[in-house]
N, C-alpha and C positions, 0 to 999 in steps of 0.2 A: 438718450435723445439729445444731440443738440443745437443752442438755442438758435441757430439761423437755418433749420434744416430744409425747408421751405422757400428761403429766397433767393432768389438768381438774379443774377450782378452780372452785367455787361462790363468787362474792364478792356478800356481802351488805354491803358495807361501804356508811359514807355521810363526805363532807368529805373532809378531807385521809390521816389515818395510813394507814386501809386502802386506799381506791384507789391510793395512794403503792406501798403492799406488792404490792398484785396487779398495778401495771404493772410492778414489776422482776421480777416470776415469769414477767407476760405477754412482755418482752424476752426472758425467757430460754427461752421457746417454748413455758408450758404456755398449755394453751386457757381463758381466763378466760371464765365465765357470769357475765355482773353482773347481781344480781335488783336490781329496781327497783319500787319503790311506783307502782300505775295511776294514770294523770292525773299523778302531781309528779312520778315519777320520782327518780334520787339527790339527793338534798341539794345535792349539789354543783351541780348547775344552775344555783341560783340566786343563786349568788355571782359578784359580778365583777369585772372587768371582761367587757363580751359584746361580740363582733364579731355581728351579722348576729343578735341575739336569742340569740346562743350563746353559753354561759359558757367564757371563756377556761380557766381551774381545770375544769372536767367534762371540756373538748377534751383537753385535756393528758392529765391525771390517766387519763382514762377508755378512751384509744384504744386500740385493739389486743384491746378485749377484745368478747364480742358482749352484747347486751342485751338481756333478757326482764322481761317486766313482770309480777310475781305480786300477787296478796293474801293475801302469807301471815299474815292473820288468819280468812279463809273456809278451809271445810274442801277446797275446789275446790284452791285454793293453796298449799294447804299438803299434797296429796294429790301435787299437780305436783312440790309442790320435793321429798319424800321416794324421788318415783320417781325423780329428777334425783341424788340422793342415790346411790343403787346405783348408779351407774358413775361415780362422782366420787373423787377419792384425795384432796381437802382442799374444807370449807367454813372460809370466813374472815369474820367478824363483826367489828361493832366498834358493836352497840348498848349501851346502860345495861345495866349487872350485871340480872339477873333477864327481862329481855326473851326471851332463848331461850327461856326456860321456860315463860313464860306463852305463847308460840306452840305449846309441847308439840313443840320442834325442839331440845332439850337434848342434852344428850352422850349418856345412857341409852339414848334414842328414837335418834339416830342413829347409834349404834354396834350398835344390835339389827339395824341393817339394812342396813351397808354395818360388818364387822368391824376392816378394813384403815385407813377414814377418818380422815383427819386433823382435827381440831379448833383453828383460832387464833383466839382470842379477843383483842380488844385493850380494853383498859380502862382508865384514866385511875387507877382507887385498887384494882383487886381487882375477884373478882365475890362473894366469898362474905359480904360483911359489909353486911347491909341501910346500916348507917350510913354507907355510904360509893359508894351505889348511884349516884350523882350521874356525868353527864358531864362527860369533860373535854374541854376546849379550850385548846389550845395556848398561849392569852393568859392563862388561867387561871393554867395549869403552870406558865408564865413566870412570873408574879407572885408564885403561891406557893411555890416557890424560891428566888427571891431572881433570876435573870437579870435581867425589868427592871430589878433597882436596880443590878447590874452592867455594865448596860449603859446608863444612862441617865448623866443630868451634873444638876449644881447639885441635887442630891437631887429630880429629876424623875426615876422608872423611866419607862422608855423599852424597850418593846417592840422585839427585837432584830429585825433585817428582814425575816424571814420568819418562817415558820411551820417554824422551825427543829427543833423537838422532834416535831412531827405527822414530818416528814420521818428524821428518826433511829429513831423508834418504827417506821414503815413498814418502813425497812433492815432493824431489828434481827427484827423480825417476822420477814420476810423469810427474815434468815438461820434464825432457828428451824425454819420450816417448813420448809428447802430440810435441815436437819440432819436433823428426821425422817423426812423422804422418806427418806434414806439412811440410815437406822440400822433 
């Protein structure tokens, strides 16, 4: 048996933190729905390296979970994921601060209609302070903390080998969610 076998997670995520997040939920047996934009689908596609026109990062990142392709900016779409909504116990995001909102897929709207829902939001600076609405990216974070410089030599910062902070963010996400389920 196991232990998330029962819950179904809407992932909206796109790149690395949240598909990161929903494949350690999706290990740990809940059923991930990754909504994906018609025609590009996630983000993540089109990074690579690609075997076979396939992003190695989407294969990885994205397995285990199934995939549906919305517009949630048509009212069609956005009609689908709300219904998707009432039998879901977590949606998981990780667009720019204010995006939810102007989809009218906010916390308000979907808590009037699944009461129980979980909401994780991942964000690079906050979502509530317009000044700081910006995405982030891992090489960003890195730089602007100072890791390149600590990880770099002869005062070259040097991006540390992976997308080390996308993948801690994902965890810690992670463990958030898996603490509200339970509480």
């Amino acid at each position: 048996m196991s232990l998330l076998k029962n819950i179904k997670i809407l992932d909206l995520t796109r790149f690395v933190a949240g598909p990161h997040c929903a494949l350690v939920l999706s290990d740990l047996g809940a059923d991930i729905i990754k909504i994906e934009k018609p025609q590009k689908g996630d983000d993540l596609r089109i990074i690579g390296p690609k075997v076979a026109n396939i992003s190695l990062w989407s294969a990885v990142l994205n397995r285990g979970k199934k995939s549906l392709s919305l517009n949630l900016k048509s009212e069609e779409g956005r009609k689908i994921f709300l219904k998707l909504v009432k039998g879901a116990d977590v949606i998981l995001e990780n667009f720019r601060p204010g995006v939810m909102e102007k989809l009218k897929l906010d916390w308000n709207t979907v808590k009037k209609i699944n009461k129980k829902i979980i909401m994780a939001r991942i964000s690079g600076y906050g979502q509530n302070d317009s000044a700081i609405s910006r995405q982030a990216f891992d090489a960003t974070v890195q730089a602007e903390t100072g890791y390149m410089h600590i990880s770099g030599h002869d005062n070259k910062p040097t991006m540390i080998g992976t997308v080390f902070l996308d993948y801690t963010t994902g965890l810690n996400t992670a463990i958030g969610i898996l603490a509200a389920i339970n509480s």
